[in-house]
C-alpha positions in Angstrom: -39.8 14.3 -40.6 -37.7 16.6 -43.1 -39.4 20.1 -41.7 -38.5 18.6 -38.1 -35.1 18.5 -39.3 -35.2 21.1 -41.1 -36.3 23.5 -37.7 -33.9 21.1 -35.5 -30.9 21.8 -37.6 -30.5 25.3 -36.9 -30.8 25.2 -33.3 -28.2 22.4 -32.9 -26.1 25.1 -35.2 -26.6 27.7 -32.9 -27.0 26.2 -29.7 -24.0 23.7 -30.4 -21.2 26.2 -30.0 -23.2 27.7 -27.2 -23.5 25.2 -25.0 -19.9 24.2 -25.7 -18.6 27.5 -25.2 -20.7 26.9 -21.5 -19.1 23.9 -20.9 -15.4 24.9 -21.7 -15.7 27.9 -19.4 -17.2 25.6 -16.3 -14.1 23.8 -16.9 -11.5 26.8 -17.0 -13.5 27.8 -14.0 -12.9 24.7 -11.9 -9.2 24.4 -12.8 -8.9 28.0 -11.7 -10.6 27.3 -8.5 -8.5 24.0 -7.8 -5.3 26.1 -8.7 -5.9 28.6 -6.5 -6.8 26.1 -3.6 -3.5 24.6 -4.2 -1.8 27.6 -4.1 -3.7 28.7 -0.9 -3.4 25.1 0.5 0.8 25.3 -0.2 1.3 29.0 0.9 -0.2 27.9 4.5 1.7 25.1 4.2 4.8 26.5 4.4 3.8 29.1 6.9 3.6 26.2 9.2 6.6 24.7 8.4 8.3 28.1 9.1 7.0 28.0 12.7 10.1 25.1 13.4 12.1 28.3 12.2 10.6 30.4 15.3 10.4 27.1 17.5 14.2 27.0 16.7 15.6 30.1 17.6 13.3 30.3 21.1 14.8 27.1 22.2 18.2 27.3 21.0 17.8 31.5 22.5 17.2 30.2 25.8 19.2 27.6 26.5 22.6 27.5 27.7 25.5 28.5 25.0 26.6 24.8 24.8 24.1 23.0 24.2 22.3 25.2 21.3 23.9 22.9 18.7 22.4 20.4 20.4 18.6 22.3 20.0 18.6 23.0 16.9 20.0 19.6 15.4 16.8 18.3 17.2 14.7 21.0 15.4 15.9 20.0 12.0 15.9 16.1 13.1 12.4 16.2 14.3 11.0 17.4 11.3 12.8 15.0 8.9 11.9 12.4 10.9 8.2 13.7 11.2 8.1 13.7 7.2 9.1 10.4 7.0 7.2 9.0 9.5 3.8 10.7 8.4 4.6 9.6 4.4 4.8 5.8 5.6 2.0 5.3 8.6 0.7 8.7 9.7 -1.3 9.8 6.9 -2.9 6.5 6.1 -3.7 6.2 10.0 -5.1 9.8 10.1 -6.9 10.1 6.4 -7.3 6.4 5.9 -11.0 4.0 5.4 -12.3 3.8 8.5 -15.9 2.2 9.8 -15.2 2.2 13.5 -14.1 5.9 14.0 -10.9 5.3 15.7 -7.8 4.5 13.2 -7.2 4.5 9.5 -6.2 1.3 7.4 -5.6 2.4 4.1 -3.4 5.0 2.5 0.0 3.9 4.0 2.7 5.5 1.5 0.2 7.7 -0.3 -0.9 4.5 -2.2 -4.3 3.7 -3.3 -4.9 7.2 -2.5 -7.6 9.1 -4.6 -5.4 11.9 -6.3 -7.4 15.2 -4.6 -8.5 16.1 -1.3 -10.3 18.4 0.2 -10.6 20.0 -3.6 -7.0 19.8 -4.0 -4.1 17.7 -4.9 -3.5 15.1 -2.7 0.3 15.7 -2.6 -0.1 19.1 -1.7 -2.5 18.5 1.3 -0.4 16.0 2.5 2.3 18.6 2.7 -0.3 20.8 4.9 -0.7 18.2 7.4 3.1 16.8 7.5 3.7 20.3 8.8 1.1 20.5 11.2 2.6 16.8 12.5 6.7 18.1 12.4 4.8 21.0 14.9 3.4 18.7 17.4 6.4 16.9 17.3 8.7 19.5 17.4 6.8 21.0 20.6 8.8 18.4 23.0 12.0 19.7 21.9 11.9 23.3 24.1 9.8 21.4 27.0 12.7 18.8 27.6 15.8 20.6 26.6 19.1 20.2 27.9 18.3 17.3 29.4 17.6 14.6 26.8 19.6 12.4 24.6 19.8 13.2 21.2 18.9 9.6 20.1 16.0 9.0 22.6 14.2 12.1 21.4 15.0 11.0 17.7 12.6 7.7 19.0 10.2 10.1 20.4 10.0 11.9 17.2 9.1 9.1 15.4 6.9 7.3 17.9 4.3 10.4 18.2 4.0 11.8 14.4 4.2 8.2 12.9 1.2 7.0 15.4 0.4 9.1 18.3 -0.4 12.6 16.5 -2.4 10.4 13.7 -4.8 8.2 15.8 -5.8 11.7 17.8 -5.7 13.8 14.5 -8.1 11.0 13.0 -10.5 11.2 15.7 -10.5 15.0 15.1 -10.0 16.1 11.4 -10.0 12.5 9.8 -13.9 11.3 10.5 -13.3 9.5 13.5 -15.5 9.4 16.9 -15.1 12.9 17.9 -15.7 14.6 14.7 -18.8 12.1 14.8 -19.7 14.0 18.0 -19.7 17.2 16.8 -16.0 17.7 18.0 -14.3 20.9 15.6 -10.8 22.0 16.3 -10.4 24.5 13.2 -7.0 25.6 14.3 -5.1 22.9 15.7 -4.7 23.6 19.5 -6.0 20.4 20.6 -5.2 17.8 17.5 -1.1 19.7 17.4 -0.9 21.7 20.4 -2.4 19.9 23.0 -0.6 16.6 21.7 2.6 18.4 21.7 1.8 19.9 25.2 0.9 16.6 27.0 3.7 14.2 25.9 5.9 17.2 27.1 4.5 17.3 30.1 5.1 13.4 30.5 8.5 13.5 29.4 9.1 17.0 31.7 7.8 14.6 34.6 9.6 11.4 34.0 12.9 13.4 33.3 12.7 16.2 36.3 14.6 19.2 36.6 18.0 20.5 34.5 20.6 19.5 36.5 21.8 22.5 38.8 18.4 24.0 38.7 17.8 24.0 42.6 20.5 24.0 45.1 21.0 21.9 48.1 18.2 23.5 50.2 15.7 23.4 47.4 15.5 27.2 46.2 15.8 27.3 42.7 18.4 29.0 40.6 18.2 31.0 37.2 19.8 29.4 34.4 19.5 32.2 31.8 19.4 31.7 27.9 22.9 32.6 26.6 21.2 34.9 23.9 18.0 36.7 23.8 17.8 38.6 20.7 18.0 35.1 18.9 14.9 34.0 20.8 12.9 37.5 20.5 13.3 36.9 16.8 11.9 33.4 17.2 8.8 34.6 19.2 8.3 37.4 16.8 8.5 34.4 13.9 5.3 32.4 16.0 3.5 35.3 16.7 3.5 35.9 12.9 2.2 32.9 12.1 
């Protein structure tokens, strides 16, 4: 038993530090991956978020000199209220348990949430995807300007990144019945852009036509924007990102 020891004591000696020295660079390993996710995960983040920048300055470029105010208020509104509404009920309905494949129940107000995603912090991908929503919402805004109410579309806002750009986003990137069909939208154009393009196209119909856009015998009129180098530079910012 002593010559066992004797043989097993200088491995451990040797082997000890090795296997530790192993061990502690797997770790600095990981932690650099995971911070360089983040980082990657946060830069793109904030790309997105700088589309309601380009989103702005089309809109507010091309509509009438009065009601540009009006435009961009809704640009900064839409987004605030898209945060908001995704931190409380969107996330947990997008991201959250779910054994039927259509709508999350857990999650609401980032509780109970594991603290990574995806390989990163949980925050931080939350901020990805609040982006994302603020852009489907945010869509409307340039599809029904100049002709609705500032506090209706402040509803809207809320109504379709709190719930309606979740439930489709969970069927798509959150495990629900589409992704269980083999359904992939890597870049967004159906879970943001198609969303955003659809309840335009509803509220376009319900609301009809600027006022003064067609004259009595039903030949339309232009109503140009008041300033187009403000909405080049916002269709220069999109096509960037």
């Amino acid at each position: 038993m002593k010559k066992n020891l004797r043989a097993i004591i200088p491995l451990m000696l040797v082997a000890g530090p090795l296997l530790a020295s192993d061990l502690g660079e797997q770790v600095a390993v990981s932690g650099t991956e995971v911070g360089l996710s983040t980082m990657w995960v946060l830069v793109a983040a904030f790309l997105v978020f700088f589309m309601q920048a380009g989103f702005g300055m089309v809109e507010a470029g091309f509509v009438r000199a009065k009601n540009a105010c009006n435009i961009l208020t809704k640009n900064f509104m839409d987004f605030c209220v898209a945060s908001l509404g995704f931190f409380c009920l969107g996330y947990a309905l997008m991201f959250g348990a779910d054994k039927v494949g259509l709508i999350g129940t857990s999650g609401f107000f980032l509780g109970g949430v594991e603290s990574t995603t995806s390989g990163v912090p949980t925050f931080a991908f939350w901020l990805f995807q609040a982006a994302f929503c603020g852009a489907a919402a945010t869509i409307v805004a340039g599809a029904m300007a100049e002709r609705m109410k500032f506090q209706a579309y402040l509803i809207y806002s809320a109504i379709i990144s709190a719930v309606v750009y979740p439930i489709i986003g969970h069927w798509i990137w959150g495990g629900g019945w589409l992704a269980n069909l083999g359904f992939a939208d890597f870049a967004g154009s159906t879970v943001v852009h198609a969303t955003g393009g659809f309840a335009s196209l509803v509220g376009t119909i319900i609301l009809g036509p600027r006022l003064g856009k067609f004259n009595r015998d039903g030949t339309a009129k232009a109503i140009p924007g008041h300033n187009i180098p403000l909405a080049s530079l916002g269709i220069f910012i999109l096509w960037f990102e």
